[in-house]
Structures are given as C-alpha cells and as structure tokens.
C-alpha positions as a Python dict, from the first residue, in 0.01 Angstrom:
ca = {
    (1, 'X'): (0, 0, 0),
    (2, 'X'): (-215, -174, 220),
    (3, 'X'): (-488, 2, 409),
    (4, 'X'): (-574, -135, 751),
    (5, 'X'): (-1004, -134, 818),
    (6, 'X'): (-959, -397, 1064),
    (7, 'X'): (-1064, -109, 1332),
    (8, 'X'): (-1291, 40, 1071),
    (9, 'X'): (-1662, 66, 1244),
    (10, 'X'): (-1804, -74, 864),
    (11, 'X'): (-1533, -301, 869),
    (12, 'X'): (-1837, -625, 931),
    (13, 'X'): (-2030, -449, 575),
    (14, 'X'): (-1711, -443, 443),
    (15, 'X'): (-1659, -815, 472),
    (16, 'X'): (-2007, -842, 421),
    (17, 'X'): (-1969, -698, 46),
    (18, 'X'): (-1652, -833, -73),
    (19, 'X'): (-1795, -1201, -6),
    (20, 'X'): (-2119, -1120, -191),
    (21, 'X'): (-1892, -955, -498),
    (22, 'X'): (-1693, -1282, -523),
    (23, 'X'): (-2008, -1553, -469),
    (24, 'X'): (-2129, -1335, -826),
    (25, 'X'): (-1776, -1339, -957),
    (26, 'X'): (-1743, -978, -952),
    (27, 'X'): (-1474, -717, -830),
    (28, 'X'): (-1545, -466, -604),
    (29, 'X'): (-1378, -142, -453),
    (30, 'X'): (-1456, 157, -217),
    (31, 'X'): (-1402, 461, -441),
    (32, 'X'): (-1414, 882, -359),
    (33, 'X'): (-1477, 1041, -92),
    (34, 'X'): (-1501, 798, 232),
    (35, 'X'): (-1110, 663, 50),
    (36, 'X'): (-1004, 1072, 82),
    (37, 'X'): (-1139, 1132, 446),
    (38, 'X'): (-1031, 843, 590),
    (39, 'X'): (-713, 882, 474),
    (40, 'X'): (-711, 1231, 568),
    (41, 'X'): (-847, 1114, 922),
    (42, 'X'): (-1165, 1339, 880),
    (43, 'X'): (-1474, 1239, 979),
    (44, 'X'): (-1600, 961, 791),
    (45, 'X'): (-1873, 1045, 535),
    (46, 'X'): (-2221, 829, 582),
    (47, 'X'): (-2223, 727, 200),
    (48, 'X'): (-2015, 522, 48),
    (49, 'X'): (-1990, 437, -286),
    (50, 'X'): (-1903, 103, -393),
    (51, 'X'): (-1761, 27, -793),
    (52, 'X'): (-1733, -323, -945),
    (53, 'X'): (-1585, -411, -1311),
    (54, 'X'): (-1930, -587, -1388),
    (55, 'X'): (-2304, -500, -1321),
    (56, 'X'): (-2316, -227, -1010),
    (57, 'X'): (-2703, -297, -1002),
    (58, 'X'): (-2690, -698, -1012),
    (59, 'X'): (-2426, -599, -721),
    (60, 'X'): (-2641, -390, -536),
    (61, 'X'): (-2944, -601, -512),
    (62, 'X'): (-2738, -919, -434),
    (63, 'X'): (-2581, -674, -127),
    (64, 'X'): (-2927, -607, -29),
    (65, 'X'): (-3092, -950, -49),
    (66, 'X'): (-2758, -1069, 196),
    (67, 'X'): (-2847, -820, 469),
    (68, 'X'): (-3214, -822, 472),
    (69, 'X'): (-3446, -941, 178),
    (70, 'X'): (-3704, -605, 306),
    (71, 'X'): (-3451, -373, 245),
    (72, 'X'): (-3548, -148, -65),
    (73, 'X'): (-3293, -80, -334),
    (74, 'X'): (-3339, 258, -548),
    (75, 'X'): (-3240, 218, -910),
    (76, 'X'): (-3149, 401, -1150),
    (77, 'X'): (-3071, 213, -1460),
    (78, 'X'): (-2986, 522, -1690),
    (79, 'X'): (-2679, 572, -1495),
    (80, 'X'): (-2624, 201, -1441),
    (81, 'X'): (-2634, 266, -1030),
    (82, 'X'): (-2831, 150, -745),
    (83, 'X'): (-2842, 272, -381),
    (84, 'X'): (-3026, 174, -62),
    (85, 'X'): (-2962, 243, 317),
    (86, 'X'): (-2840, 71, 602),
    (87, 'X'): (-2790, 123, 944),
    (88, 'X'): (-2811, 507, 811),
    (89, 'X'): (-2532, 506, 570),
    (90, 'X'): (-2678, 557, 229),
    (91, 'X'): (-2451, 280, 8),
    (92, 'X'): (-2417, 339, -380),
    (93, 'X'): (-2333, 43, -641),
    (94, 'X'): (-2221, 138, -1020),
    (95, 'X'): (-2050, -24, -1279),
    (96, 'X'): (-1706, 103, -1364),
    (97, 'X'): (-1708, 271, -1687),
    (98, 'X'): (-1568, 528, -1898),
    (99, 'X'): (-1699, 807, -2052),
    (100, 'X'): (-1738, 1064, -2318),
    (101, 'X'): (-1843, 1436, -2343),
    (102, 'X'): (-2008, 1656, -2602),
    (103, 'X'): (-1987, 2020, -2604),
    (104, 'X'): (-2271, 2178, -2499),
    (105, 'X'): (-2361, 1878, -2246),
    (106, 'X'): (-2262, 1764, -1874),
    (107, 'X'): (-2424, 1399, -1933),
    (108, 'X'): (-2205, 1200, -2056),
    (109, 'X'): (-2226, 861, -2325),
    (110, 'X'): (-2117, 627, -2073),
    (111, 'X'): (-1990, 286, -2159),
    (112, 'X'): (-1877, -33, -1965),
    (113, 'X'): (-1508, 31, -1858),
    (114, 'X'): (-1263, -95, -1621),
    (115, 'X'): (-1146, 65, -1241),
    (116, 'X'): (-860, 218, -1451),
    (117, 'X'): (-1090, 362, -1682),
    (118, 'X'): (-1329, 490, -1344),
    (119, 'X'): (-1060, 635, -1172),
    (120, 'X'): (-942, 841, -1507),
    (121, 'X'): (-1302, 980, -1516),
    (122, 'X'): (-1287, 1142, -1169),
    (123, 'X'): (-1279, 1486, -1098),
    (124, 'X'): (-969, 1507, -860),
    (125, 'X'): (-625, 1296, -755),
    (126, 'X'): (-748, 1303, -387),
    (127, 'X'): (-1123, 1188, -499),
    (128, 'X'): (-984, 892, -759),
    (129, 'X'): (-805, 694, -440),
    (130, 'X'): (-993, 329, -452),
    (131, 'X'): (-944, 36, -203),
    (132, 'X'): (-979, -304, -305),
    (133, 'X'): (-1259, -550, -96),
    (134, 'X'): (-1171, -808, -302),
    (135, 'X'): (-1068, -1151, -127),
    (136, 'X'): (-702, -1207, -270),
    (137, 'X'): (-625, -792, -204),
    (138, 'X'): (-865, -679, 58),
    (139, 'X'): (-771, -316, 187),
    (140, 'X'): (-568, -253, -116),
    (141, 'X'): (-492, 111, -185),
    (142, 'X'): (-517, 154, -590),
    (143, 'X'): (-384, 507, -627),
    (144, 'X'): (-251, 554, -1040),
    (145, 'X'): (-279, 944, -985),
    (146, 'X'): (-12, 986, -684),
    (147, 'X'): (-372, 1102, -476),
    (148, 'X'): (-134, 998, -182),
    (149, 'X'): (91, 1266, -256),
    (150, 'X'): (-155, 1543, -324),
    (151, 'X'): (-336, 1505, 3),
    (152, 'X'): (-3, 1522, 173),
    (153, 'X'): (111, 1790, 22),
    (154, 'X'): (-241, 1990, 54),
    (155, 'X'): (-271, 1993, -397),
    (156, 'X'): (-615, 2020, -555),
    (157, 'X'): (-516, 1818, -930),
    (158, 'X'): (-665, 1663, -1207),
    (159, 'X'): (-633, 1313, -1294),
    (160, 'X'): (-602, 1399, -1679),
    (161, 'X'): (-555, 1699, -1855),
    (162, 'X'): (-730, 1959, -1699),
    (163, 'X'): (-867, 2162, -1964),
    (164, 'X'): (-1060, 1879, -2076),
    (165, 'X'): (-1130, 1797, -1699),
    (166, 'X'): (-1296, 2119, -1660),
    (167, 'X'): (-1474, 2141, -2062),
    (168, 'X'): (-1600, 1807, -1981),
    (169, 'X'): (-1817, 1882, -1655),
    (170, 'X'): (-1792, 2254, -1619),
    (171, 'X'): (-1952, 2200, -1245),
    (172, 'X'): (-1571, 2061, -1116),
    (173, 'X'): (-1455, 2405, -1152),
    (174, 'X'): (-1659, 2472, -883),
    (175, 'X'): (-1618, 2175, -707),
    (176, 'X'): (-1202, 2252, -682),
    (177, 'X'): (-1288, 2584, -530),
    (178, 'X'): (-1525, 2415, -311),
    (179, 'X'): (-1246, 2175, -205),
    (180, 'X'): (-929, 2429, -180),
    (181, 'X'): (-1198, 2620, 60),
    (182, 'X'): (-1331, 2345, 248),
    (183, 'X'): (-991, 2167, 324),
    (184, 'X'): (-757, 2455, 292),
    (185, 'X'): (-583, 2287, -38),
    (186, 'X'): (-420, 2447, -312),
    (187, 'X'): (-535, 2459, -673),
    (188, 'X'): (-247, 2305, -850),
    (189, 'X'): (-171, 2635, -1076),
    (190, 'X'): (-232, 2427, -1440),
    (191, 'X'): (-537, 2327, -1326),
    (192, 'X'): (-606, 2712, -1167),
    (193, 'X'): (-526, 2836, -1500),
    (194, 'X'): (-757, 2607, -1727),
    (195, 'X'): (-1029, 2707, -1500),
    (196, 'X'): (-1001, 3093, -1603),
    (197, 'X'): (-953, 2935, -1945),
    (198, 'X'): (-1297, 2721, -1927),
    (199, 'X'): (-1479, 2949, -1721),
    (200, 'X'): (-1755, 3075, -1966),
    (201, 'X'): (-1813, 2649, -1970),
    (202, 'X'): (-2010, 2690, -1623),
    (203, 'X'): (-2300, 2851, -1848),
    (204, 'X'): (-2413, 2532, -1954),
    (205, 'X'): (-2435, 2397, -1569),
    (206, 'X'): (-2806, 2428, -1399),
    (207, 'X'): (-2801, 2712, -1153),
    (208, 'X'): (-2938, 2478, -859),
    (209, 'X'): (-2589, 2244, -863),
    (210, 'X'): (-2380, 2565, -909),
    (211, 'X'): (-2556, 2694, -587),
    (212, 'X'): (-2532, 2317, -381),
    (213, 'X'): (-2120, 2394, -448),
    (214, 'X'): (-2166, 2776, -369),
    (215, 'X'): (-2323, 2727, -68),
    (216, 'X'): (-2062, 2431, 76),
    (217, 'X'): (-1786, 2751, -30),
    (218, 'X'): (-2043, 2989, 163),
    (219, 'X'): (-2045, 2705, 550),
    (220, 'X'): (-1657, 2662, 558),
    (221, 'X'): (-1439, 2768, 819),
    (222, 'X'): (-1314, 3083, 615),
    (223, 'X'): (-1587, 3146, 298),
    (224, 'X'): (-1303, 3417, 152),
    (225, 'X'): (-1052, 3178, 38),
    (226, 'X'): (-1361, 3028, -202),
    (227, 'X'): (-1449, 3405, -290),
    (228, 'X'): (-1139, 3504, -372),
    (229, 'X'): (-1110, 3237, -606),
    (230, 'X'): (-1398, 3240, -727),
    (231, 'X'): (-1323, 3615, -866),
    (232, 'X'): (-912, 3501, -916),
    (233, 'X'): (-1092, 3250, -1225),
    (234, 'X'): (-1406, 3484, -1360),
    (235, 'X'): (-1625, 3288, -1209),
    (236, 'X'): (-1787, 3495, -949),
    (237, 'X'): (-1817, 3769, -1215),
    (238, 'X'): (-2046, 3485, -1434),
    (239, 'X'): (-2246, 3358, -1122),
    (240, 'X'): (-2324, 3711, -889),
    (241, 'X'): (-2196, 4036, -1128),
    (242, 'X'): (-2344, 4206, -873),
    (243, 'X'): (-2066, 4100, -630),
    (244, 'X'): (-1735, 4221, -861),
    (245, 'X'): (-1938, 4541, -967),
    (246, 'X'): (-1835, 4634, -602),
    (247, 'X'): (-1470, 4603, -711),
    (248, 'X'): (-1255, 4875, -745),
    (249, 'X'): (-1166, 5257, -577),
    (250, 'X'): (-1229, 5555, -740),
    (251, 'X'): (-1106, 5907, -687),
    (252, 'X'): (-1206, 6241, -762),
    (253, 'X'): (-1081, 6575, -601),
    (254, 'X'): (-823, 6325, -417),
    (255, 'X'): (-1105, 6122, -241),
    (256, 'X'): (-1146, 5803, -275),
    (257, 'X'): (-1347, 5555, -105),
    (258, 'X'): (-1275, 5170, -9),
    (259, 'X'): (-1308, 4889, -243),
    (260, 'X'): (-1687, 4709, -83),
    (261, 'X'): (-1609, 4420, -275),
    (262, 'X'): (-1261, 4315, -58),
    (263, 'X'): (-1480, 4485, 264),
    (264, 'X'): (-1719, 4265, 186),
    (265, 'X'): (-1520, 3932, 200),
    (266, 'X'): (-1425, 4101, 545),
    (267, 'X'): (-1726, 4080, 663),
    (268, 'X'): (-1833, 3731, 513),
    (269, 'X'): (-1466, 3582, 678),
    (270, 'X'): (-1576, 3797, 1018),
    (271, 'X'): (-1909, 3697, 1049),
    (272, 'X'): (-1827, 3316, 991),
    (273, 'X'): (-1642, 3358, 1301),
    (274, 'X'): (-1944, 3348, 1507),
    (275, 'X'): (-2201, 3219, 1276),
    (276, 'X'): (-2287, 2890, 1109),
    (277, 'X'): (-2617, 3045, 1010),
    (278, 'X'): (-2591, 3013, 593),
    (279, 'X'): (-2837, 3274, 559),
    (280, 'X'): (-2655, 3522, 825),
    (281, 'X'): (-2369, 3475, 583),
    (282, 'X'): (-2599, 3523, 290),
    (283, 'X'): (-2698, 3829, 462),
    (284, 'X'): (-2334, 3933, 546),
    (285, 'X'): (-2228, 3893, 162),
    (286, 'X'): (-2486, 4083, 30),
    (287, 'X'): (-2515, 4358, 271),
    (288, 'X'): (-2307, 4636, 44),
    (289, 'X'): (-2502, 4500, -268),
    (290, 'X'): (-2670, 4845, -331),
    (291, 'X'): (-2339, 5035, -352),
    (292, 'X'): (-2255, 5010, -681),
    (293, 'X'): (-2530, 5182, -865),
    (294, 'X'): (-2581, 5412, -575),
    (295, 'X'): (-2246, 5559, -568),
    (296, 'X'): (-2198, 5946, -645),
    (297, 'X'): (-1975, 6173, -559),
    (298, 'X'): (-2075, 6507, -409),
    (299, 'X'): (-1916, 6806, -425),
    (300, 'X'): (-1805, 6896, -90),
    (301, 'X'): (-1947, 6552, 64),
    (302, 'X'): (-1694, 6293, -111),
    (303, 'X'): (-1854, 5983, -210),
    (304, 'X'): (-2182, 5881, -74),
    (305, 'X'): (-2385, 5544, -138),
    (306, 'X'): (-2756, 5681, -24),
    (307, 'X'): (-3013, 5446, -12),
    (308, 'X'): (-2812, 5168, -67),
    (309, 'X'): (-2948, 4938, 192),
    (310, 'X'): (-3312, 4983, 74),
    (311, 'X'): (-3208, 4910, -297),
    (312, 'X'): (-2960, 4614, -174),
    (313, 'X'): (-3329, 4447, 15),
    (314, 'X'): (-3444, 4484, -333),
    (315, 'X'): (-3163, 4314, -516),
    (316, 'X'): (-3207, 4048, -290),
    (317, 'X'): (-3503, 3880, -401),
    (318, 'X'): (-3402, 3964, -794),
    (319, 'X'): (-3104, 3782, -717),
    (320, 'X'): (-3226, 3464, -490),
    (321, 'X'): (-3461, 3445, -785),
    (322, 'X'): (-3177, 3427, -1057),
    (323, 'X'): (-2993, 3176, -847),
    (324, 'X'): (-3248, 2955, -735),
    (325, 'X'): (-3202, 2989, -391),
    (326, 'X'): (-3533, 2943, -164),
    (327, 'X'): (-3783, 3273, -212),
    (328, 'X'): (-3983, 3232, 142),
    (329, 'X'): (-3887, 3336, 468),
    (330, 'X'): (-3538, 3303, 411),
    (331, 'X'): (-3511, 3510, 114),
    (332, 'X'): (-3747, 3762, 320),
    (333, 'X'): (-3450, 3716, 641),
    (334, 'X'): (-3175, 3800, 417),
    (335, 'X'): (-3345, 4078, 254),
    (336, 'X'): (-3450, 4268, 630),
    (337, 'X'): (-3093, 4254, 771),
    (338, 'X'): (-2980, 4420, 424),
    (339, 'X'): (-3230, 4664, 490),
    (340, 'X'): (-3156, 4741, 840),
    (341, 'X'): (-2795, 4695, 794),
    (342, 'X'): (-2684, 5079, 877),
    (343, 'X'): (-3005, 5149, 1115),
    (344, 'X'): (-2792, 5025, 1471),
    (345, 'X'): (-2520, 5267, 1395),
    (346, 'X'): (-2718, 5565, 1318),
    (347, 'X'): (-2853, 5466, 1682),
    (348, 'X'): (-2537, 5567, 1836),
    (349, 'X'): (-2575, 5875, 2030),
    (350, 'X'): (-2656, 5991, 2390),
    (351, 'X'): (-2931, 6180, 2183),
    (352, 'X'): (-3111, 5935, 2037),
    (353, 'X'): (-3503, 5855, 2095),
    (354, 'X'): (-3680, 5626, 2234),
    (355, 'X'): (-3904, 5630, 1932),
    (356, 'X'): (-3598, 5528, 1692),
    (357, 'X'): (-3528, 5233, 1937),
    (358, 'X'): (-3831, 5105, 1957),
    (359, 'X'): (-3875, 5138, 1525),
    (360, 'X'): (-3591, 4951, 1509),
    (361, 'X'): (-3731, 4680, 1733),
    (362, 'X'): (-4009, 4658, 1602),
    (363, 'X'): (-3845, 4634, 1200),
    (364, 'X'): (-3581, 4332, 1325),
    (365, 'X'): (-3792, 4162, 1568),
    (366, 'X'): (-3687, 3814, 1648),
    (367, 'X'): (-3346, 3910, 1433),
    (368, 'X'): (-3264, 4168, 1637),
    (369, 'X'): (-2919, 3932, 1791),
    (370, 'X'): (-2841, 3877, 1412),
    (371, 'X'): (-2847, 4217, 1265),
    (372, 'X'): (-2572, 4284, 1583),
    (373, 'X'): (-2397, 4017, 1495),
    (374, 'X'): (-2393, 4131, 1096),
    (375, 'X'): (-2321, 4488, 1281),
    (376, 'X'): (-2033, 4341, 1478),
    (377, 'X'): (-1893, 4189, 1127),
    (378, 'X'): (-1877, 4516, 944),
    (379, 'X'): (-1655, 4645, 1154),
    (380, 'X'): (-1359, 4615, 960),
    (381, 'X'): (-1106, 4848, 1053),
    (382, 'X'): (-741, 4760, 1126),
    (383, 'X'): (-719, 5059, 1389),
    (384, 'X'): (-730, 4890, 1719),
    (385, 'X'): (-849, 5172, 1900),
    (386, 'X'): (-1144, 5247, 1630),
    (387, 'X'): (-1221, 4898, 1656),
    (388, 'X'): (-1287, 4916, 2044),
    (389, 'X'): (-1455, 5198, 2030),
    (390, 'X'): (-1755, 5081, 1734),
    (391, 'X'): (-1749, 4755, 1947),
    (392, 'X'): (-1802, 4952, 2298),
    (393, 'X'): (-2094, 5211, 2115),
    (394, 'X'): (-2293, 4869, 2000),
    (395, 'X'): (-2291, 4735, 2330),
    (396, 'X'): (-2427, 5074, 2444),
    (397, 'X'): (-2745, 5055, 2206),
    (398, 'X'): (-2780, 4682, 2275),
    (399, 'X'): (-2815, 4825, 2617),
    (400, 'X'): (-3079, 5113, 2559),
    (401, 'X'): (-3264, 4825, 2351),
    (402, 'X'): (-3276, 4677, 2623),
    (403, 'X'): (-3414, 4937, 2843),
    (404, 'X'): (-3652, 5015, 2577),
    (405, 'X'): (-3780, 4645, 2516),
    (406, 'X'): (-3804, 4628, 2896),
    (407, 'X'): (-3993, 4890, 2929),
    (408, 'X'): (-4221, 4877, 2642),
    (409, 'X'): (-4232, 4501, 2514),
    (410, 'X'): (-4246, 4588, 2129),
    (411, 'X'): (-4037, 4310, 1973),
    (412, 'X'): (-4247, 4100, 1801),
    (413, 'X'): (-4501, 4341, 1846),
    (414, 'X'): (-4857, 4240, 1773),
    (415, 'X'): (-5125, 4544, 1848),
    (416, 'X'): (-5324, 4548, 2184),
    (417, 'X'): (-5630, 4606, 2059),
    (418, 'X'): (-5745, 4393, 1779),
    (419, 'X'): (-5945, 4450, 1414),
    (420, 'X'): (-6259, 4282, 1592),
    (421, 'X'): (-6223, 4464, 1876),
    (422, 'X'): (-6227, 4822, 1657),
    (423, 'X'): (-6499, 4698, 1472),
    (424, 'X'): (-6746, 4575, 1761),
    (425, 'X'): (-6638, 4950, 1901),
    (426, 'X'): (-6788, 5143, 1625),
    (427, 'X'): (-7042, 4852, 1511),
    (428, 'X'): (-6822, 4836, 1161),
    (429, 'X'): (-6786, 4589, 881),
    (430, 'X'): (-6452, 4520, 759),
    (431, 'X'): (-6296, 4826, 584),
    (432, 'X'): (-6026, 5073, 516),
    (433, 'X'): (-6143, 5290, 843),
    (434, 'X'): (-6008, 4928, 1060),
    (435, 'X'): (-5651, 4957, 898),
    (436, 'X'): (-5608, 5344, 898),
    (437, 'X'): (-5696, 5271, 1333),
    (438, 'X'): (-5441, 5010, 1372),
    (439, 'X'): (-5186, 5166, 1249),
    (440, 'X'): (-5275, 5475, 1435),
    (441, 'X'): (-5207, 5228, 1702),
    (442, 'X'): (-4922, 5077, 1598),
    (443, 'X'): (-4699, 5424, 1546),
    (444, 'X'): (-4852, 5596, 1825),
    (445, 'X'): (-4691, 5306, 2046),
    (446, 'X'): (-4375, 5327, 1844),
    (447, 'X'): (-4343, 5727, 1869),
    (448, 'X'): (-4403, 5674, 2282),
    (449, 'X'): (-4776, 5854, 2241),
    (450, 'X'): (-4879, 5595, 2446),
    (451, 'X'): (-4774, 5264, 2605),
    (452, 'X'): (-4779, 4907, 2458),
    (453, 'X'): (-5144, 4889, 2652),
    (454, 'X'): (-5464, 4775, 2599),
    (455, 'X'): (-5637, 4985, 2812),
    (456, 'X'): (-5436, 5289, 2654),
    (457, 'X'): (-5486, 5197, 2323),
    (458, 'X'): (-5903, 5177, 2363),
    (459, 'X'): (-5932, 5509, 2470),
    (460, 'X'): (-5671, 5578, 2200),
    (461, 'X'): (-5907, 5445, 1907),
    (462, 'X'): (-6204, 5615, 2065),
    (463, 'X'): (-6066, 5954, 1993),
    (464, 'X'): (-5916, 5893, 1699),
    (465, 'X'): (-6266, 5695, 1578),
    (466, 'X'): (-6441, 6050, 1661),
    (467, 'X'): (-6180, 6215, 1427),
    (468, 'X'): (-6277, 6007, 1141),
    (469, 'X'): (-6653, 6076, 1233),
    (470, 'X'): (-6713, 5727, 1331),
    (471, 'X'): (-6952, 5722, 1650),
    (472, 'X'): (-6938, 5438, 1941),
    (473, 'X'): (-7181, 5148, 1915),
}
C-alpha cells in the first residue's frame, strides 16, 4: 500500500531525508504516531520520529548538517537517538533495534535490530505502522501487524503477546487506557485481560510517567471511559485507593446511600463538558474524596458524610504529594474548591445572609466562576424536573453574589486600612496587637458591621484599639 505525501506540508523534509539516508547508504522510515494520525486524518503531531536499519545518530547529524550546519542536534547515545528542531517540529533519529526485558526493570538491553525487529517492539498495532522514505519505495506503508485494520475497526492490540507486552513496560497498560480514552478505541479483550493479569507490574513504573498518561486520560473529551477502565483492570485501585474506597452502597434500616465513586465519574464526564481546565477536573474528581472515612450512619438521620469537604482539602495535598503532581498554587486551587464544594448550596434560601455571601466570596475569590461550574457538575440527577430546579436555585445565588459583590466589593478582598497604617495610629512596633486589629477588620466587613471602607474601618480600629488599652499616637 502506497501512501500518498505528495500534498503532505513536510513532504520537501521528507525528500529532504530520504536523499540524505541514501547519500550514507542507510534506510530510513517514518514510524508511530505522525504514521497513526495521518492515517486516521487527525491532526498531525509536530514530532516525528524517524528509524533507519543503521546508525540513527550518524543519521541525525548528517540531516542536520543538510539543512543548516547551526542547527544543534541533542544526543543521547545511551539510547542510540538524536533529536533537534526545525521549523518547530521536534525530529527524532534512532537506530532500529530489538530489545530485551528483565523483571523488575522498564529499561531495556537494547541491541542493533532490523525495522521488523522495531516494529515487534512497539507498544500497539496502530503505533507500529511505518512508511518507507527510501528512494526505490518512497511512501511505502510497512504494516506486519494488520495496524490498518485495527484503526478501522476502532481495536487497541498488541503487536506480540500481550502479557509479555504489558510485563515488559508496565507503563503501556496505561498508555492503552490512555488511547481507548483519547480516540474512543476498544481494548482488544486479550489484551484487556492481561492487563488485570499484569496490573501489580505498574509498581515498578515512576509515579511522574504514570501521572503524564493519567493526566492525557484526565483532558479527553469524556475522562470516564479512562476511569472506568482504569478500575475495570485494578489499576485505579493501585494508583488513587482513595478513589475505589468510594465504591460501593451500603444499607442499614433499608437506607442506603449512592455509590460517590460512579457519582463521581458523573461529575468528572459533566464538568469536562464545559471545562478544559485539568485542575477544575482535578478538582471535580476529588471533590467526594472525604466520604469514605467520614461515612456513618445515624439513627434517625440515615447516612451522613460530615465534614467531608474539609477532610477531602486535606487529602488533597497528601495525595498530590504521593503522585507527584505540582504542590504550589495548583495543589492549593484544587484543594479550596474541595473545601468549598457544598458551601453554594447551603446558600440556597430566601433566608440567607448577607454575611454568608460575602464569606463565601471572600473564601473562593478569583474561583468563584469555577466552584459554580464544579457546582453545576454535581448535579447529577436523572430527574428532569430536579435537575431544573438545582440549576434555577444556583443562578439565584450567583445573582445575590452579585448584589452582594456589587455592593460591597469583597472578592479578592485586601483590608482598607493597612498594618502600617494601625501601627502609625497607636505609634506600635510590629506585634500580635496589629493582627488581632486586622482581622477585627476583616470579619467585621464580612459580618456587614461595617462597609468595605477606609474611612469606616479607621474609626473602626480606633475603638477597638481603646478596647485593647492601646491609646492614639
């Protein structure tokens, strides 16, 4: 089969390549994932990688040297690859080879092999497709796998056995989730099955790649469908136990409650809906955390989960440490919406404050849209009429926030009179009498004792200064 790149966009590197490869006497062939998405019409990945039966790095530099002598190669002679970029597609060179695995080990012994013996070592059908730049077969389709076949028929497959696939380089279990999520493919069920076989293999991967694979699962188009399998192969249970712990419904007395762990995966699928935000999702998929070891049952209550938000914030950091995902301000994003999680629909009521507004607009500040959104996403009911009617009371608070904010400007809220200014007041030096006055500011502003003003606020300090026997410079 003959693949046509004469309206290719690289088709000039292209040419480019194949008559440096045969000037050094050496073969050469586009390999993985450009081959895939091009022939899945996708859009068309900005690295490419590039194998030759011979020395990828001797390849590389020779590539280099043809387009422009300046241009600076990155090699890495361990692995027998080079890279360098052009025109901003980042181009990798490696030899073909073959390789070997030892059990408690993802690197490999690697020797000199031939495409055959490349294509055998890759992970999937669909990512072992390779076309030929060479002169007498240029745009040559080498596909020993039937890869054809699997992207048409929407299969996720192995080129060899998959067992030993998957004991090999425990990380491709996650990387066939990853791809049955991201292009709504099928795990071909042999393969499915050796991955709840190998599944305890995935200790032995670093947490940081697990989490690069989680996190593609975690941006596509419906994150549930990676979940889901995820849990299906005992997986999820070895990566976030906190997650399945949420599995299940219980029932005493004939109550029962709803499983948070299928709710949750609700939410995540809901949320993606109007969100790209990674750490919205984060947010969305940890927001029930706390449930599970804060769930009791109550005699004449049913089953409650109290406190669970403030112990799920908590989780959040032990966990984003554990998984070696980023511990600054995202960590601290994901951790306030968990916290806040059930505050907007506790605001729900003709009787509610101005006070318990203005707290919560003050706690979310500049996240206030997102916690809605997260909100919005819980909503999971099938009852139509339930559904309009949470959707209808949110958009009733958003409005009273709105009044509120309008009216008293504390999002974001930064005090209106100042440690320096409290201190010039009463002719202090820094102390503990400055803090205990500012945040006599700050809740007497929150509770509505007086406005968001700096006028107000002076006088406000004054007599509070004279109840803590401080006297006026």
């Amino acid at each position: 089969m003959i693949i046509s790149l004469n309206q290719n966009k690289n088709l000039k590197l292209f040419k480019l390549i194949s008559a440096v490869a045969e000037k050094n006497n050496q073969s050469v062939y586009i390999v993985g994932g450009y081959v895939r998405d091009l022939l899945m019409k996708r859009e068309i990945p900005t690295d490419i990688d590039f194998v030759t039966e011979g020395n990828g790095i001797d390849l590389a530099n020779a590539v280099a040297q043809d387009i422009n002598p300046k241009l600076k190669v990155s090699i890495f002679k361990n692995y027998g690859t080079a890279m360098f970029r052009h025109e901003g597609l980042d181009l990798e060179f490696v030899g073909a080879r073959k390789e070997s695995y030892v059990e408690h080990s993802r690197k490999p012994d690697v020797d000199a092999g031939t495409l055959e013996d490349d294509q055998k070592r890759r992970d999937f059908t669909i990512n072992a497709l390779a076309i030929s730049l060479n002169k007498d077969n240029f745009g040559t389709l080498i596909d020993p796998f039937e890869g054809i076949a699997d992207i048409k028929n929407k299969i996720i497959r192995t080129p060899l056995e998959p067992s030993r696939t998957y004991s090999d380089d425990p990380l491709r279990m996650m990387r066939a989730i990853r791809f049955a999520s991201t292009l709504h493919f099928q795990i071909e069920q042999n393969s499915l099955n050796s991955i709840k076989k190998e599944s305890e293999r995935i200790k032995i991967v670093s947490m940081e790649r697990i989490m690069v694979e989680f996190n593609k699962i975690m941006v596509s188009e419906k994150p549930s469908v990676g979940l889901k399998l995820l849990e299906e192969s005992g997986l999820l249970a070895l990566i976030i136990p906190e997650l399945t712990a949420l599995k299940g419904i219980e029932e005493v007395e004939g109550q029962t409650h709803k499983d948070n762990f299928w709710h949750t995966l609700e939410v995540l699928d809901n949320i993606a809906k109007n969100t790209e935000n990674l750490w919205l999702r984060w947010a969305a998929l940890l927001h029930d955390i706390g449930k599970a070891p804060t769930k009791k049952f109550v005699e004449g209550a049913g089953w409650t989960f109290h406190g669970h938000e403030f112990l799920g914030s908590k989780m959040v950091k032990t966990l984003f440490h554990r998984l070696k995902l980023p511990l600054g301000s995202d960590m601290k994003y994901v951790q306030k919406l968990v916290k806040l999680s059930s505050r907007p629909i506790a605001l729900i009521d003709d009787g509610t404050s101005d006070s318990a507004l203005r707290r919560l607009l003050f706690d979310s500040g500049e996240d206030l849209e997102d916690l809605f959104t997260l909100c919005k996403a819980d909503i999971t009911t099938k009852n139509s009429y339930k559904q309009e009617k949470f959707k209808k009371n949110f958009e009733y608070v958003a409005e009273k926030i709105k009044e509120v904010e309008e009216k008293d400007h504390v999002r974001n809220f930064q005090p209106p009179i100042s440690g320096e200014e409290i201190m010039e007041l009463f002719d202090l030096k820094p102390g503990r009498e400055i803090g205990i006055l500012k945040e006599k500011v700050k809740e007497a502003i929150l509770e509505g004792e007086i406005g968001n003003d700096k006028e107000e606020a002076r006088n406000f300090v004054i007599k509070e200064g004279e109840i803590l026997g401080l006297k006026l410079a």
